[in-house]
GUDREN-458827 format. One record per residue: residue in one letter; chain; x, y, z of N, C-alpha, C, O in turn. Coordinates in steps of 0.2 Angstrom, whole numbers. Example, Ala and Ser with C-alpha at 12.3 -4.5 7.8 and 13.67 -1.06 7.14 Angstrom:
2
+----+----+-------+-------+-------+-------+-------+-------+-------+-------+-------+-------+-------+-------+
| aa | ch |   n_X |   n_Y |   n_Z |  ca_X |  ca_Y |  ca_Z |   c_X |   c_Y |   c_Z |   o_X |   o_Y |   o_Z |
+----+----+-------+-------+-------+-------+-------+-------+-------+-------+-------+-------+-------+-------+
|  a |  A |    66 |   -28 |    39 |    62 |   -22 |    39 |    66 |   -16 |    39 |    71 |   -17 |    42 |
|  s |  A |    64 |   -11 |    35 |    68 |    -5 |    36 |    64 |     0 |    39 |    67 |     6 |    40 |
+----+----+-------+-------+-------+-------+-------+-------+-------+-------+-------+-------+-------+-------+
END
This chain:
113
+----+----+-------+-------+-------+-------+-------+-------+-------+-------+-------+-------+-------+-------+
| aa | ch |   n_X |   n_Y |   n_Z |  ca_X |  ca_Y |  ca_Z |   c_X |   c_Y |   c_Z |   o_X |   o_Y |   o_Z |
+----+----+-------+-------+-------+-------+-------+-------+-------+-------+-------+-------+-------+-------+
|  x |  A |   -75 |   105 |    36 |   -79 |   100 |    39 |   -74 |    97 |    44 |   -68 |    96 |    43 |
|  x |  A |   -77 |    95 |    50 |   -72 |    95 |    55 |   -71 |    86 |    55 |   -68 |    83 |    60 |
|  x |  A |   -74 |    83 |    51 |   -74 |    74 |    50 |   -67 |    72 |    49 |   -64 |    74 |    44 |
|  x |  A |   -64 |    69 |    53 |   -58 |    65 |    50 |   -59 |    63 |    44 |   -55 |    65 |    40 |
|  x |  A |   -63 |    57 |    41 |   -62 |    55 |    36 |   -63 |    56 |    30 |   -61 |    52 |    26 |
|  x |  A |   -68 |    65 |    29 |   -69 |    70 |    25 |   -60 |    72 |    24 |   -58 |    73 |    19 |
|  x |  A |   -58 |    73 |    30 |   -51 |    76 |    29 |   -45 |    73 |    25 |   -40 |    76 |    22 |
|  x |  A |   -47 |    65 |    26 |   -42 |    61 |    23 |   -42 |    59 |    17 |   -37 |    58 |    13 |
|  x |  A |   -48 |    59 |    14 |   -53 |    59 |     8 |   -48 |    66 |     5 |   -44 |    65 |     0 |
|  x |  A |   -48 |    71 |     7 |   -48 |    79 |     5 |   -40 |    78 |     3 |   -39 |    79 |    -3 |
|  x |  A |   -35 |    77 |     7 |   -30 |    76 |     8 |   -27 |    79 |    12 |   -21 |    79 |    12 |
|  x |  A |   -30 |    82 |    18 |   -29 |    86 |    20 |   -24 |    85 |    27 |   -21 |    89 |    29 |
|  x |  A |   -26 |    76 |    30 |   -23 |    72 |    34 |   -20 |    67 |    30 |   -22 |    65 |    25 |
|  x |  A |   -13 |    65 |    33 |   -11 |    61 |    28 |   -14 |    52 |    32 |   -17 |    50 |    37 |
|  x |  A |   -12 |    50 |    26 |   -13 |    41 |    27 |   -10 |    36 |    24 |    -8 |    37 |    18 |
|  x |  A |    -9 |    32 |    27 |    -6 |    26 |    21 |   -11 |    24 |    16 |   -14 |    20 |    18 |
|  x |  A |   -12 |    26 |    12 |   -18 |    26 |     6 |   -15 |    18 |     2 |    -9 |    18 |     1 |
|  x |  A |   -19 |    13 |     1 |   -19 |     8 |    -5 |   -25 |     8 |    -9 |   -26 |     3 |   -12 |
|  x |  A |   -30 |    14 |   -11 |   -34 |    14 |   -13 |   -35 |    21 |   -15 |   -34 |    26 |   -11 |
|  x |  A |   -39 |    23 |   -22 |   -40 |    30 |   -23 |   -43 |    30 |   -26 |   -40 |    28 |   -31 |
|  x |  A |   -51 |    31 |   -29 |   -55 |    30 |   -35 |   -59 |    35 |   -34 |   -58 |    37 |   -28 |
|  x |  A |   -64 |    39 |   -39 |   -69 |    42 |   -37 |   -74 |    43 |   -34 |   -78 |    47 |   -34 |
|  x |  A |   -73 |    38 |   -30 |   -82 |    36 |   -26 |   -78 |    33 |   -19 |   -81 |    35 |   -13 |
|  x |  A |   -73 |    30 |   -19 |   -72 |    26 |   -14 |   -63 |    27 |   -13 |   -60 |    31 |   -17 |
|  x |  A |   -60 |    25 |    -7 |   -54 |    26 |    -4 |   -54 |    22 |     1 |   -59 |    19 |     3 |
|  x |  A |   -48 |    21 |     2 |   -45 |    12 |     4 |   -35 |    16 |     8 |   -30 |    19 |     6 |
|  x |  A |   -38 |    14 |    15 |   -31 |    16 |    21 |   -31 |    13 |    24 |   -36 |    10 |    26 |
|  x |  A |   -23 |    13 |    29 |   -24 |     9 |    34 |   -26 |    12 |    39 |   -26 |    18 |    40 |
|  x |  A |   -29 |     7 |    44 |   -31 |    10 |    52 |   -25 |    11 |    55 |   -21 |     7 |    55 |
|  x |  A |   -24 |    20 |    57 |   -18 |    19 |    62 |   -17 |    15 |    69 |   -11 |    15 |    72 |
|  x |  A |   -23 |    13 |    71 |   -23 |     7 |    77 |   -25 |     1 |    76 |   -31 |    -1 |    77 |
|  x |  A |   -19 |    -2 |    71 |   -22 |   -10 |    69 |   -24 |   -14 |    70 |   -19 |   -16 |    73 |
|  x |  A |   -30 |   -18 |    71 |   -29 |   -24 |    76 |   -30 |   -31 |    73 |   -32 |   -36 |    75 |
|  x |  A |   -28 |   -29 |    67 |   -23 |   -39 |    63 |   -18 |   -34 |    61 |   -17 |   -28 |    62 |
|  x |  A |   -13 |   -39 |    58 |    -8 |   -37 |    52 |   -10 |   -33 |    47 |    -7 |   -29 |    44 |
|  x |  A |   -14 |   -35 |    45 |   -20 |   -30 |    40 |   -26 |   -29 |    42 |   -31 |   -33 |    44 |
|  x |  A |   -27 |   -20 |    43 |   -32 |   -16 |    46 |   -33 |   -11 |    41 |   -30 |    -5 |    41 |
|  x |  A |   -37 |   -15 |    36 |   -39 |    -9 |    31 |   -46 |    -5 |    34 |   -51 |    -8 |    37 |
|  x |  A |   -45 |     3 |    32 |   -52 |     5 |    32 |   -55 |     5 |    23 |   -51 |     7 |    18 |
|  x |  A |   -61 |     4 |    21 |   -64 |     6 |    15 |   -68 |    13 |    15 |   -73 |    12 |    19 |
|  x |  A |   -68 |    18 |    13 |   -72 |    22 |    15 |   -75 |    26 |     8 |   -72 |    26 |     3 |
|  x |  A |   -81 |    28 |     8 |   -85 |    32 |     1 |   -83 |    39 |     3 |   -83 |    41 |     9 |
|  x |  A |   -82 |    42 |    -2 |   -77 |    48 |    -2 |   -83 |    54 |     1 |   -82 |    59 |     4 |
|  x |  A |   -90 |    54 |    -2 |   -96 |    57 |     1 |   -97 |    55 |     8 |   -98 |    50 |    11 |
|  x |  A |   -97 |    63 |    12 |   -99 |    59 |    17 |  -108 |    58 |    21 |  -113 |    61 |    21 |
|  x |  A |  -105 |    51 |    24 |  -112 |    48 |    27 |  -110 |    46 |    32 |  -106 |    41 |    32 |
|  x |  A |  -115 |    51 |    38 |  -111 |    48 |    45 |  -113 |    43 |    49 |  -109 |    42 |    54 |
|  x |  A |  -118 |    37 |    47 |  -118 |    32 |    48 |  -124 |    26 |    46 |  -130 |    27 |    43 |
|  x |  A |  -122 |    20 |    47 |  -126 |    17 |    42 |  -134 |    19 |    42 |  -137 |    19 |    37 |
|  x |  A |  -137 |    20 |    50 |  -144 |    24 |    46 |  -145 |    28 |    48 |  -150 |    30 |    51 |
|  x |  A |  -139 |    32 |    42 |  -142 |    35 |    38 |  -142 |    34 |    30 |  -142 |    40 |    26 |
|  x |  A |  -142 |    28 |    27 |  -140 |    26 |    22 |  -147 |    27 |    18 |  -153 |    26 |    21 |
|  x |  A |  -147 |    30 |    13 |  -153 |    29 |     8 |  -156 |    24 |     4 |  -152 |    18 |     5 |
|  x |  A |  -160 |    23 |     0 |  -162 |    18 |    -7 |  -157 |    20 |   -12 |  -156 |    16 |   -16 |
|  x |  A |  -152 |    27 |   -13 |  -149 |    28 |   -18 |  -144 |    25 |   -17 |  -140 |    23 |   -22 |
|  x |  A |  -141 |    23 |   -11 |  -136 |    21 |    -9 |  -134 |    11 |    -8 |  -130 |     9 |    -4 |
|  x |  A |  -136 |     9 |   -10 |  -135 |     2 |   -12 |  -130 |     2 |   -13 |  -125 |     0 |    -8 |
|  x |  A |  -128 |     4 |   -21 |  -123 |     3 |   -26 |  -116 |     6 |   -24 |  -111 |     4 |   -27 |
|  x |  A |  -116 |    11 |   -18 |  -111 |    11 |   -16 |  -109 |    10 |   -11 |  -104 |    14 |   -10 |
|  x |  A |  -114 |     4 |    -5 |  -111 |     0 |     0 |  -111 |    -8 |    -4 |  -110 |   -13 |    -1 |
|  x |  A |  -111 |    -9 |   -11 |  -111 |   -15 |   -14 |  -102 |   -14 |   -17 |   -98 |   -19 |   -17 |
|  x |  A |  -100 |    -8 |   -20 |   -97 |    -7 |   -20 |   -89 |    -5 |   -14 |   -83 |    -6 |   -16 |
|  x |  A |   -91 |    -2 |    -8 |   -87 |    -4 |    -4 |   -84 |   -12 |    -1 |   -78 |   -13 |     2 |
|  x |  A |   -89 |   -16 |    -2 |   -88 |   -23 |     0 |   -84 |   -27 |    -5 |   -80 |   -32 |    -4 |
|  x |  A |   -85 |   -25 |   -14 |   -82 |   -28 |   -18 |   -74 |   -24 |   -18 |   -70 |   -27 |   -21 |
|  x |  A |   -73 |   -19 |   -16 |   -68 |   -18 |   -18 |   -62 |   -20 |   -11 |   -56 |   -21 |   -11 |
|  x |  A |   -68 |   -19 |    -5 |   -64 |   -23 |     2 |   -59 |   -30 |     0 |   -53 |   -31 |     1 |
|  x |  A |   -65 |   -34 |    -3 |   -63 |   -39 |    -6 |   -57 |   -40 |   -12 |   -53 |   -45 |   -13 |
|  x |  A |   -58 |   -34 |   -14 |   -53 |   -36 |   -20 |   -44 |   -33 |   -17 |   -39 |   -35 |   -21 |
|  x |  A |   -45 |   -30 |   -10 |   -39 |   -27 |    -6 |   -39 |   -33 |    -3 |   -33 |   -36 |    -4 |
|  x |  A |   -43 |   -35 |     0 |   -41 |   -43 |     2 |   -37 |   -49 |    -1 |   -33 |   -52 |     2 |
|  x |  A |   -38 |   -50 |    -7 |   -35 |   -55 |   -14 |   -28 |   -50 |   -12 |   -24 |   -53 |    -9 |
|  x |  A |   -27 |   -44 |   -13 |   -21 |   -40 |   -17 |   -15 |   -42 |   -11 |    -9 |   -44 |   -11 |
|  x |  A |   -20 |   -41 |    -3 |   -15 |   -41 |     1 |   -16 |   -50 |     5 |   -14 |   -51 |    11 |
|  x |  A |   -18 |   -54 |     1 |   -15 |   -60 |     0 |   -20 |   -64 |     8 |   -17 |   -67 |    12 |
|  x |  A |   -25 |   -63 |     9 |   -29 |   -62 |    12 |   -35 |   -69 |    13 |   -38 |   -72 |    17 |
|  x |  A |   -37 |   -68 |     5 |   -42 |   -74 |     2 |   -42 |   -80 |     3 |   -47 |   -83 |     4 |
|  x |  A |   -35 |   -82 |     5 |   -36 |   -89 |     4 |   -37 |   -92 |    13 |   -40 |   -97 |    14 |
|  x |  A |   -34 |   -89 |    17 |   -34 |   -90 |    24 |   -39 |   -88 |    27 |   -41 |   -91 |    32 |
|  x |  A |   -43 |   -80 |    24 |   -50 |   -78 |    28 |   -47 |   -69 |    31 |   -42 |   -66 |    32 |
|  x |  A |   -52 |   -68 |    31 |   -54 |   -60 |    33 |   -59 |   -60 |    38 |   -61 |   -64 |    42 |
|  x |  A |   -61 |   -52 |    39 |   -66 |   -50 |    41 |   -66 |   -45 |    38 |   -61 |   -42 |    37 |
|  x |  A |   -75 |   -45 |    35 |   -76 |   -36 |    34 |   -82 |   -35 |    42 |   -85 |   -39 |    45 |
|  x |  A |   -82 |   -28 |    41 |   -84 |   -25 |    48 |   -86 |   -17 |    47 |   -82 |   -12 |    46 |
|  x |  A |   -93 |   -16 |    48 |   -97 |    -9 |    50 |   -99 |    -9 |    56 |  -104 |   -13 |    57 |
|  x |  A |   -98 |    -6 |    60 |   -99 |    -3 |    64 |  -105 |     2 |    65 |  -105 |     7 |    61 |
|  x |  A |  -109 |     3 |    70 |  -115 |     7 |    70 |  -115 |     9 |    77 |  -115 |     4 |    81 |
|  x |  A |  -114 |    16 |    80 |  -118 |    18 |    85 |  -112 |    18 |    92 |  -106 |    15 |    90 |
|  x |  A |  -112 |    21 |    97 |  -108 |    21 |   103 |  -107 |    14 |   106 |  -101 |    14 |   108 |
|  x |  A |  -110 |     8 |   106 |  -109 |     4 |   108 |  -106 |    -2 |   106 |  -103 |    -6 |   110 |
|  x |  A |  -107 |    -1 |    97 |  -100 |    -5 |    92 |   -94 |    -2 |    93 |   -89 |    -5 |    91 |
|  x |  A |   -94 |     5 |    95 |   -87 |     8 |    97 |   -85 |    12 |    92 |   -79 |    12 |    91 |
|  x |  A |   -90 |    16 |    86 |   -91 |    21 |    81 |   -87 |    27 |    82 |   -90 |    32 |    80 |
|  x |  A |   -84 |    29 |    84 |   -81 |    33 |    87 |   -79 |    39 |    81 |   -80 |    45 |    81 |
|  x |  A |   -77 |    37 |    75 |   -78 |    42 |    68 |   -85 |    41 |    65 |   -86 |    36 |    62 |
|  x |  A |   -88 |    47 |    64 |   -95 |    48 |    60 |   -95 |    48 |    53 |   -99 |    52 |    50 |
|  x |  A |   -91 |    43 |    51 |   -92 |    43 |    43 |   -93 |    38 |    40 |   -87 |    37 |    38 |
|  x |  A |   -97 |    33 |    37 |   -96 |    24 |    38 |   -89 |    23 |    33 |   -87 |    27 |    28 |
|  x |  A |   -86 |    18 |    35 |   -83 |    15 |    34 |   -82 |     6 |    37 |   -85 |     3 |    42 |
|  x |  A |   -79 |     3 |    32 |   -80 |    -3 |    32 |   -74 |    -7 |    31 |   -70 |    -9 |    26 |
|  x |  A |   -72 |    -9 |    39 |   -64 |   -15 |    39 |   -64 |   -19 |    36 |   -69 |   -22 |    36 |
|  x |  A |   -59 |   -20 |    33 |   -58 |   -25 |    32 |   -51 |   -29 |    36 |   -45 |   -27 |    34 |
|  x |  A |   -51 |   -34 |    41 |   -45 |   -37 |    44 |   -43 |   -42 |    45 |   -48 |   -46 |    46 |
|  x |  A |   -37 |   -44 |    44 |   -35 |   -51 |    43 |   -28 |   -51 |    46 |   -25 |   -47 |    49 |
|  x |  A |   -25 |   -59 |    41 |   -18 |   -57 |    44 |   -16 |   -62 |    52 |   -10 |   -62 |    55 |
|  x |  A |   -22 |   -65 |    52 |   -19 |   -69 |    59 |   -27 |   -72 |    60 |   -32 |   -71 |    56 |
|  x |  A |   -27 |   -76 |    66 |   -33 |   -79 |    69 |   -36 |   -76 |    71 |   -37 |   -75 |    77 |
|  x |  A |   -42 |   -74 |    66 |   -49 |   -70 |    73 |   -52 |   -74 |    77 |   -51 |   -80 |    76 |
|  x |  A |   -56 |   -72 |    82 |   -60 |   -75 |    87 |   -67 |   -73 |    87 |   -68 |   -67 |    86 |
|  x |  A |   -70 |   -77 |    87 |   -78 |   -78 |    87 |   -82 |   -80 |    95 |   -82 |   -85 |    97 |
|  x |  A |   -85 |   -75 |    98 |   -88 |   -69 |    95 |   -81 |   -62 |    97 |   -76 |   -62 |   101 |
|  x |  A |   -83 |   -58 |    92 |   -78 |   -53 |    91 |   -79 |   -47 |   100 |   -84 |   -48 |   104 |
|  x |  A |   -76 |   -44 |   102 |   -78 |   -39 |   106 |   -75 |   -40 |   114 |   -77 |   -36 |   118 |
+----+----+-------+-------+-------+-------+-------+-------+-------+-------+-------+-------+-------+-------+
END
């Protein structure tokens, strides 16, 4: 499969990985844009949010608690984050696998873009 994130999931690209579980995987963005630019991604791939099913709740509920729980780890909780999915050529989707930012680590601005 020619998906980068299928690849990195595989091992077959490397990554700074802080996350490994059977469902889900946790890396940094190699193009950061805080001090912390995690990606969350589910190890199955789904190339964008719709295409998301009814079976698949539990593990975009699961991608957010575990965002969160990278957030606490890397010391993030108490000052504020963002998490962030992206959809479609316009959010600037450019990998077809969903995954879910989480970033922090400084001042974000509102509105984002």
């Amino acid at each position: 499969m020619s998906c980068l994130f299928c690849q990195i999931v595989e091992g077959k690209i490397p990554a700074r990985m802080v996350l490994q579980e059977d469902d889900v995987v946790a890396f940094h963005d190699i193009d950061p844009k805080a001090p912390t630019h995690i990606l969350v991604v589910p190890r199955r791939h789904i190339a964008s949010i719709t295409d998301l099913a009814e079976g698949d709740d539990a593990l975009i509920g699961r991608l957010v608690r575990k965002a969160r729980d990278l957030a606490k780890k890397h010391g993030l909780a108490e000052r504020g984050f963002r998490l962030v999915f992206n959809c479609g050529d316009d959010a600037g989707y450019s990998v077809h696998h969903i995954h879910l930012h989480l970033v922090g680590g400084r001042k974000l601005a509102w509105p984002p873009g």
